[in-house]
C-alpha positions as CSV (number, residue, x, y, z in Angstrom):
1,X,0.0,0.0,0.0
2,X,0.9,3.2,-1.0
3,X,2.4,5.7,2.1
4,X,0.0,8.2,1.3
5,X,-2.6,5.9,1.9
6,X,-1.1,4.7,4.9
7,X,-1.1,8.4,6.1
8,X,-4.9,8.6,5.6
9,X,-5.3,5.5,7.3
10,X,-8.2,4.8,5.0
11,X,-9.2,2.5,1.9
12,X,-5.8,2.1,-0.1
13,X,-4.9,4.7,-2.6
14,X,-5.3,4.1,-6.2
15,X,-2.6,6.3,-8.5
16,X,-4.6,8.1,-12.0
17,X,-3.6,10.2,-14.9
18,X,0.0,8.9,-15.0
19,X,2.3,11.2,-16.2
20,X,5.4,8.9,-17.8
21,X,8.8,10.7,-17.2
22,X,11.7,8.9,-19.2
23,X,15.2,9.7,-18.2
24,X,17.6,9.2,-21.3
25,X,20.0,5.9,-19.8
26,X,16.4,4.2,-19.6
27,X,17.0,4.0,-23.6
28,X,19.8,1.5,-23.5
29,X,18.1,-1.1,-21.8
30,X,16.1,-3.5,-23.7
31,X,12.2,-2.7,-24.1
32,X,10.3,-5.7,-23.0
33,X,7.0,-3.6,-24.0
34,X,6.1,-0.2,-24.6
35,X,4.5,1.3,-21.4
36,X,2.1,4.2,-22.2
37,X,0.7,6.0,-19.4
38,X,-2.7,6.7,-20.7
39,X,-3.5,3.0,-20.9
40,X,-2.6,3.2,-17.6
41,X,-4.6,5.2,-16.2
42,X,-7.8,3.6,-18.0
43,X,-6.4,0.3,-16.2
44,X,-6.6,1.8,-12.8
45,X,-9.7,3.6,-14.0
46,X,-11.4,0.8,-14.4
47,X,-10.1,-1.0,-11.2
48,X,-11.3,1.7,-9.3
49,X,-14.8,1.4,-10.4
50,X,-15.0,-2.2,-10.0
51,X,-13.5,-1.7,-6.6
52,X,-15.8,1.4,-5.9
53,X,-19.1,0.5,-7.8
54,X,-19.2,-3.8,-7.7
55,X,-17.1,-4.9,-4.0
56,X,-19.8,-3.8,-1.8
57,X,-22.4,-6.6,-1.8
58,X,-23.5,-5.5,1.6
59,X,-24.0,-1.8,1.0
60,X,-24.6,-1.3,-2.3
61,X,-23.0,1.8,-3.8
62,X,-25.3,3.8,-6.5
63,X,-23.9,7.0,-6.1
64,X,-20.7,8.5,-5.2
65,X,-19.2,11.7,-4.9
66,X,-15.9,12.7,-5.7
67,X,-14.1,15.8,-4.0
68,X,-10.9,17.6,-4.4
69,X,-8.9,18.6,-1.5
70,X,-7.9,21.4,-3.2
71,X,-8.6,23.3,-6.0
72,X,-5.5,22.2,-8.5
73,X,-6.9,18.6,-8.9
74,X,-9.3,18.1,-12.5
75,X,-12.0,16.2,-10.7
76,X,-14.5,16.9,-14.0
77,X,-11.7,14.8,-15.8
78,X,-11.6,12.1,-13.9
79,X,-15.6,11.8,-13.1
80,X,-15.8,11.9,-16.9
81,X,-13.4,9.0,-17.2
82,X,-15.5,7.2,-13.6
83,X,-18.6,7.7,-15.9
84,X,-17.2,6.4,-19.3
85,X,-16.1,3.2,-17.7
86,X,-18.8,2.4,-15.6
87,X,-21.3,2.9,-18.1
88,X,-19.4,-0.2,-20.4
89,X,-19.5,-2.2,-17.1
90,X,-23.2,-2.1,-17.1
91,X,-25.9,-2.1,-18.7
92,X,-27.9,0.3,-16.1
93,X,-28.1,4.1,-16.5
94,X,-25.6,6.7,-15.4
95,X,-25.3,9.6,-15.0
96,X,-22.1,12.1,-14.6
97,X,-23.7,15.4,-12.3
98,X,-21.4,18.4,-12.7
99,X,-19.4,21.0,-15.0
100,X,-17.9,18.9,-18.5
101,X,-14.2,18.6,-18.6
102,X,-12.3,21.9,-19.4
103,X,-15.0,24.3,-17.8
104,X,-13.8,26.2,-15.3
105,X,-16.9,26.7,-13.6
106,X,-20.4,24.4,-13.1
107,X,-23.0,24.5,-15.7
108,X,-25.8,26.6,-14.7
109,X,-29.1,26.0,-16.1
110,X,-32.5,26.7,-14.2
111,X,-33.9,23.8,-13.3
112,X,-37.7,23.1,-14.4
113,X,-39.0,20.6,-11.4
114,X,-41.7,18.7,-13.5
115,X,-39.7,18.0,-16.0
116,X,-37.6,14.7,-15.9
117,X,-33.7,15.2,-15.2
118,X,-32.8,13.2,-18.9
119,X,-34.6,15.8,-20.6
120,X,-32.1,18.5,-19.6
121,X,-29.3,16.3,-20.0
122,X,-27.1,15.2,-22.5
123,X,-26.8,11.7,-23.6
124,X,-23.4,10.4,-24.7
125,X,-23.6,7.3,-25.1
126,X,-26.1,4.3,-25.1
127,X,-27.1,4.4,-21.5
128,X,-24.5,7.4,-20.2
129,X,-25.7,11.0,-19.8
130,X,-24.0,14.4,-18.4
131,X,-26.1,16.0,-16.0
132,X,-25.2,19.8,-15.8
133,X,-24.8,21.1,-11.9
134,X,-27.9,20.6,-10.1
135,X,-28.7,24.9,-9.8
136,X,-30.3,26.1,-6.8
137,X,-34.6,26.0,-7.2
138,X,-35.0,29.2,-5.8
139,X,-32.8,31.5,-3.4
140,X,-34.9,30.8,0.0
141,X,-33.9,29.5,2.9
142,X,-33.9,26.0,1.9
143,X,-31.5,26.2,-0.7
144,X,-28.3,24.1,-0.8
145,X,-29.1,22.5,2.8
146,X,-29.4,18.7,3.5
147,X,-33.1,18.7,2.5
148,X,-32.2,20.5,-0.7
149,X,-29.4,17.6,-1.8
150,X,-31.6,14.6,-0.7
151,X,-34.1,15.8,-3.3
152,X,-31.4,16.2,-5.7
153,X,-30.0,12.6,-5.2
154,X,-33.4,10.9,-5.0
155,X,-34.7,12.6,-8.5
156,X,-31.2,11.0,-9.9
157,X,-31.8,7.8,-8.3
158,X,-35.1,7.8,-9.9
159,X,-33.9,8.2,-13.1
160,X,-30.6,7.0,-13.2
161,X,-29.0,3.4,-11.6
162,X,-25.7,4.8,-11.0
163,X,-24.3,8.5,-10.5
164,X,-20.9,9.7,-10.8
165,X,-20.8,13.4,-9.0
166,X,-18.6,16.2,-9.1
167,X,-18.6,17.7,-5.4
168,X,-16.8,20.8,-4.3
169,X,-13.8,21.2,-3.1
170,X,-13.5,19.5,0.1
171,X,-11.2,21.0,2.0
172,X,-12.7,24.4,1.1
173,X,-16.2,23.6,1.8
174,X,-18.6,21.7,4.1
175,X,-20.7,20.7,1.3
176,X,-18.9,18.2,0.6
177,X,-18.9,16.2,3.1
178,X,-22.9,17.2,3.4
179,X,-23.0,15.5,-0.2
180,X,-20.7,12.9,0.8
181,X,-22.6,11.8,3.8
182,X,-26.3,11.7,1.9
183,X,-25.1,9.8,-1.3
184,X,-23.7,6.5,-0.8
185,X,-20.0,7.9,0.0
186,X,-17.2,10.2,-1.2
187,X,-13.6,9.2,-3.2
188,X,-11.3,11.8,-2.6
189,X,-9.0,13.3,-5.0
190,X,-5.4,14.5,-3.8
191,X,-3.0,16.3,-6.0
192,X,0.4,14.0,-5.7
193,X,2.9,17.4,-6.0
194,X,0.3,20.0,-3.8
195,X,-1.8,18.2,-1.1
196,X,0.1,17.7,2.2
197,X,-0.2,15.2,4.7
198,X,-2.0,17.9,7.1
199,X,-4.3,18.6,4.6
200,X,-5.6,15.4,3.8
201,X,-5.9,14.5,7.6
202,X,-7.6,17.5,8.1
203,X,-9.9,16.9,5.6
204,X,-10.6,13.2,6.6
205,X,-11.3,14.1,10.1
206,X,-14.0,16.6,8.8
207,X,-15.8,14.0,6.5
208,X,-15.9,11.5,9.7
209,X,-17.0,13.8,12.0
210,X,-20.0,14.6,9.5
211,X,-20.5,10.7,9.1
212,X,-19.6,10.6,5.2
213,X,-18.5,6.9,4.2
214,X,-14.9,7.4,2.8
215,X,-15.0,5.3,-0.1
216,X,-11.3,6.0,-1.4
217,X,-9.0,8.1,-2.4
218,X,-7.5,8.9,-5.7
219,X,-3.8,10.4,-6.4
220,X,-3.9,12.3,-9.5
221,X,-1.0,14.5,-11.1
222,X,1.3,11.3,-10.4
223,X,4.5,10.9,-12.1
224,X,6.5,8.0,-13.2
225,X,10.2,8.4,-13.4
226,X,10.8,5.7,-15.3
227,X,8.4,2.6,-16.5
228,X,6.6,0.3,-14.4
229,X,8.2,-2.7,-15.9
230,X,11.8,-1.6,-14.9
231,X,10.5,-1.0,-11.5
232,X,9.9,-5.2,-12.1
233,X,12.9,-5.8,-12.9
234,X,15.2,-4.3,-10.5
């Protein structure tokens, strides 16, 4: 197991979005295969939602919500990736809730309550749709609170068997682990180069104390110096 996720003292770590790093002496050794760190990262991709989505027989997980400690790790990214690969594990719907890859802020659309979630949204593939942000239904006072969410998540669960969900930022908000405790639990993302040990402590401590069931956590922005089948070999 990884130290970092010994230093969470959580579910084990799983490493994403590889970055390979060759130094020029790897060259003259002989290439048993070519290692390419975007197939990679679909393999752990895909571990991680098997792992995530299909390993909990006794709790059944439906919808999970993935956080950033910080702001400098692509969670859209990856929930797109989450959603592309569990949608050709199943058969079921699913749904990816939040901004689209690349946008720097959540899609904001007003939100017609009668209307049914897919007719908003935009369908990908056969059974895969991205759900823009759910918006707030009105500024009042109930906005945003637990009752608020619990209606989101139910009108997704009603139309969608699985949901992959872009949550704020966890360590900068307590939404997250609001989101985190209602759905059926929380992955969180930490940047390999820019979350410290504190942080993510910190941050783990807070989604306990608000009873949020910590399903993982991801390291992202991980490099490799060299290939993984060196490491083999020395």
């Amino acid at each position: 197991m990884s130290a970092n996720a010994e230093m969470l003292g959580g579910p084990e770590l799983i490493g994403t979005l590889a970055q390979d790093k060759v130094p020029p002496q790897a060259a003259i050794l002989p290439v048993a295969r070519d290692w390419n760190p975007d197939d990679f990262a679909r393999e752990q991709i895909i571990s991680l939602v098997r792992r995530i989505f299909f390993a909990n027989g006794a709790r059944p997980v439906k919808q999970v919500v993935f956080s950033a400690a910080g702001t400098h790790q692509d969670v859209a990214d990856l929930c797109h990736r989450v959603g592309q690969a569990l949608a050709l594990e199943t058969t079921a719907d699913v749904a990816i809730v939040g901004s689209k890859a690349g946008e720097r802020e959540m899609t904001r659309i007003p939100r017609i309550v009668s209307a049914s979630i897919k007719s908003w949204s935009t369908q990908t593939a056969t059974n895969l749709w991205h759900v823009p942000q759910f918006e707030v239904r009105s500024s009042g006072e109930g906005s945003r609170t637990g009752r608020y969410w619990l209606s989101c998540l139910a009108e997704l669960r009603n139309e969608f068997e699985y949901a992959v969900i872009q949550g704020p930022a966890a360590g900068l908000s307590s939404e997250a682990a609001l989101l985190g405790e209602l759905a059926d639990g929380i992955v969180l993302v930490l940047g390999a180069n820019s979350t410290r040990k504190a942080t993510a402590r910190k941050i783990k401590n807070t989604l306990e104390t608000m009873r949020s069931r910590i399903l993982g956590t991801v390291l992202s922005e991980r490099a490799f110096p060299i290939p993984e089948w060196i490491y083999r070999r020395l």
